[in-house]
Structures are given as structure tokens and as C-alpha cells.
N, C-alpha and C positions, 0 to 999 in steps of 0.2 A: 969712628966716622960713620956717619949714618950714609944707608943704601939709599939710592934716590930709586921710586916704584919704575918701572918698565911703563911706558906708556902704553896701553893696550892702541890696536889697531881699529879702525872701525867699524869690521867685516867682527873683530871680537868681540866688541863693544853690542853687536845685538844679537849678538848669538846669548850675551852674558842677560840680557834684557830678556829674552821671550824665556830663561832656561827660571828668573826671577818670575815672568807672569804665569806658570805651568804650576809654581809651589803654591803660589796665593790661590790659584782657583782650586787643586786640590787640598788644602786647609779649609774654603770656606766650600763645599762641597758637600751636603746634607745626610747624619749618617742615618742609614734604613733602619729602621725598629727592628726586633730583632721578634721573632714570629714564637711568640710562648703559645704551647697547648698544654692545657689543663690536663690532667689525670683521668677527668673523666669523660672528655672528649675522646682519647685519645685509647680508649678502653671499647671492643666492640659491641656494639648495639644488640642487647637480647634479641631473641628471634619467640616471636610468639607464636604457642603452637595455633594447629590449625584448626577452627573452629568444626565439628561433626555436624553435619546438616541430619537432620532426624526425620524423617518421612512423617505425614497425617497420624500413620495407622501405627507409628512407634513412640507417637507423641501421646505420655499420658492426659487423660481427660481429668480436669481437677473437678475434686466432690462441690454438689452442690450445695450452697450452704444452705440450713436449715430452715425453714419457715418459720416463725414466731406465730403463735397464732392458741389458740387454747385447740385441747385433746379432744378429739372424735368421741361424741357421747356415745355409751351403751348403747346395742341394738334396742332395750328395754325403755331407754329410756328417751328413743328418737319418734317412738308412735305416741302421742300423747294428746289425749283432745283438748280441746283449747280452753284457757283461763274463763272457769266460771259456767263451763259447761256442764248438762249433764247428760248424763248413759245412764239410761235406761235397763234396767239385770234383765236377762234371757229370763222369759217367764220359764215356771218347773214343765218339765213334760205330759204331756196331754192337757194342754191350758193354751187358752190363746190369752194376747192381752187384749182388751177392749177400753175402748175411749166413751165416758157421757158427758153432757156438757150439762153444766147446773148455771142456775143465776145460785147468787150467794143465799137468798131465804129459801129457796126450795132447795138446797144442799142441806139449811138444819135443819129441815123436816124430815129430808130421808133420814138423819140421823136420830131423828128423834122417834120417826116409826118403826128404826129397828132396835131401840130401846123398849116400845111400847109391845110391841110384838113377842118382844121377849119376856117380859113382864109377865103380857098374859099365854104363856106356856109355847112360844114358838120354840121352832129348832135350832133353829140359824145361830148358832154363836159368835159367828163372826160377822163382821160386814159384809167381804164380799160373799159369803154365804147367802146372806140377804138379797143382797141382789140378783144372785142367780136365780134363787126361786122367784123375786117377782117376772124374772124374762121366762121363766119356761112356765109359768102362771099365764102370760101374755100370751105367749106363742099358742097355748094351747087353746086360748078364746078363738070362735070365728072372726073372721075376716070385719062383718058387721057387728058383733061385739067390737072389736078393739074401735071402729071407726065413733061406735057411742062415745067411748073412751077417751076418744081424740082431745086432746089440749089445745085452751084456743089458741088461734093462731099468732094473736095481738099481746105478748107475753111482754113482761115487764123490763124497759129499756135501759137495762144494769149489766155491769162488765162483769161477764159469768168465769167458770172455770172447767177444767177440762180432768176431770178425776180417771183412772183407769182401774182397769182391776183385771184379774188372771181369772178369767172364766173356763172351765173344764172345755172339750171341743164338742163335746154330746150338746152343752147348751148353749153354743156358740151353734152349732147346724139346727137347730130348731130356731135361734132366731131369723137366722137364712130363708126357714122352710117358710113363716110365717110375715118376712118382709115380701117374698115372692107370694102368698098368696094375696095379698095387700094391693099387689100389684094390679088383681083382676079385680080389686075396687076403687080401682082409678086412684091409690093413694101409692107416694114415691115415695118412700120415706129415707133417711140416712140413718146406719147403723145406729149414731149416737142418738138422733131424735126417736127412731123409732123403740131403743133402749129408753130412754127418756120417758117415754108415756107409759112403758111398762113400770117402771118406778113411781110416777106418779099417783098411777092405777093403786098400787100396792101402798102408795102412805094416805090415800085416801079411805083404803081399808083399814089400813091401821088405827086411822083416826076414829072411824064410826065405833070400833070394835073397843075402843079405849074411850069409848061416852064423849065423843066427839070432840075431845082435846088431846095433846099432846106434850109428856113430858120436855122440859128444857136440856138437850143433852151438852154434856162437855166440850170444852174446846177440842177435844182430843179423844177417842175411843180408844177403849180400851182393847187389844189385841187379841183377846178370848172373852169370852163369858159366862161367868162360873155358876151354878147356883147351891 
């Protein structure tokens, strides 16, 4: 025989209702993730050591690099005169140098009166031997001699040259002696001119002495004179 259910009461009746709404909200009640830490989160943080502060005077100074540049010439080889110049050699001892100025025809007459000169029995074997003896030839004429002697003044308007030579100092002070006596005949003369007339003087000798002509000499003298 079947039990017939117990009526529940109404006071049970919602008791049995709110105990039904308590399961439904905790079923649909949201579940919290669940908090994973990784290995290496969860592992502590190295500690890095502490940097040394190094003062100005502990801090090396790094080397400086190199210069590219080409190497410091020899002392020898930093004095040098300039491209195309020339230096003149220290004349030998007891010699001065001396400067005459020639036009280019009366350069190959002095050379040709110191060919002819030699010819006929002079000493001079060399050039500037030649020229010395015409200056102390000069120097030894008076004052009014050399002035006969004087070259005109209106000389031939050609690009000359300036020949030197190492004259001994004995005939370098005798032309001195003899520019200064020059002086009290109201003639100024410059070293080289007044060397000039002395050479002059002497291929004019040359010439009479040699029948009034004069051989044709070389491009080039020769450095002695032999006979």
C-alpha cells in the first residue's frame, strides 16, 4: 500500500526554497584561478656587486695614438739650399773672391790675351793668374795714368756677365790702395769697374805685343798651361 507524502507546512515549505536558492548561487559562483609562479620568478634576484668609483689621479690615461705622417728628416739632411741654387766654395786661404763684370766680346779678348801673352813668353799659366798681374799692373800706374786708361764711358748695350776669381789679399789691398788714390782724381770707381779697366789695359797690351791681333781662344780654357 503506497505511503501518501506528509504535507509539508508552509513555514517548511520556504525554509526548503531559500535552502534550494543558497545551492544554485554557490554552483554558479566563479572559480578564482589559481596563482602559478614560474621557477624563475620565484627564484631570488642576483644582487649585483657594487660598481668602484676610481678617482682622476687612479684613472689610467690611455696612450695616444700615433700620428701618420712621414719620419723627421736627418739633421743633414734638413739644411739644404734651395732647388737650382748655387753655393759658391770658401775661397783657399789668403785669397779673396772678386767679382768683374764683362760684356760677352770683351770676355773673349781677355781670354784671348791670355793666350797671346803666353805665347809670347808670359808667366801667367793660369787665368786667374792673369788677371792678377793686370790689377797690380794697374794699381801700380799713377792716379793720371790709369785716368788716360779710362774706358769709355758709352760701352756696348749687351747683357754682360759677372766672372769671379780668388785673388791672393796682397793684390786685393793694392787694388784698395789704388781705388783710394783714384779717389783724389775725382774718379769713384766700383771694385768690379775699376778691375775692368785694369784688364782692359792689359788685352790692349796684349794685342799691340801680338802685331795688333789676337788669337781666337776656346770655348773653355784650359786649367794650366803647359809648355
Amino acid at each position: 500500500m503506497a505511503t501518501t507524502p506528509k504535507r509539508l507546512s508552509l513555514a517548511e515549505r520556504r525554509r526548503q526554497s531559500f535552502d534550494n536558492l543558497d545551492e544554485e548561487q554557490e554552483a554558479q559562483a566563479p572559480v578564482e584561478p589559481v596563482e602559478t609562479v614560474s621557477a624563475a620568478s620565484s627564484a631570488p634576484a642576483p644582487v649585483e656587486p657594487p660598481v668602484e668609483k676610481k678617482t682622476a689621479a687612479e684613472t689610467p690615461t690611455p696612450a695616444a695614438a700615433p700620428v701618420k705622417g712621414k719620419a723627421a728628416a736627418p739633421a743633414s739632411e734638413r739644411v739644404k739650399a734651395k732647388s737650382g741654387s748655387k753655393i759658391a766654395p770658401t775661397p783657399p786661404a789668403g785669397t779673396t773672391r772678386a767679382g768683374i763684370y764683362f760684356q760677352p766680346d770683351e770676355f773673349e779678348e781677355t781670354k784671348a790675351a791670355y793666350l797671346a801673352d803666353w805665347q809670347n813668353g808670359g808667366e801667367a799659366d793660369t787665368f786667374t793668374r792673369w788677371i792678377a798681374a793686370a790689377i797690380q799692373t794697374h794699381a801700380a800706374r799713377t792716379p793720371a795714368e790709369r785716368k788716360q786708361l779710362a774706358r769709355p764711358e758709352e760701352r756696348a748695350e749687351s747683357r754682360g756677365l759677372t766672372r769671379t776669381f780668388n785673388l791672393a789679399d796682397e793684390t786685393i789691398a793694392r787694388m784698395r790702395a789704388g781705388i783710394t788714390a783714384d779717389h783724389g782724381a775725382s774718379r769713384w770707381l766700383s771694385d768690379s769697374s775699376w778691375c775692368g779697366e785694369a784688364v782692359a789695359a792689359a788685352v790692349s797690351i796684349a794685342r799691340e805685343r801680338n802685331g795688333g791681333v789676337l788669337p781666337k781662344p776656346p770655348a773653355r780654357l784650359p786649367n794650366r798651361l803647359k809648355r
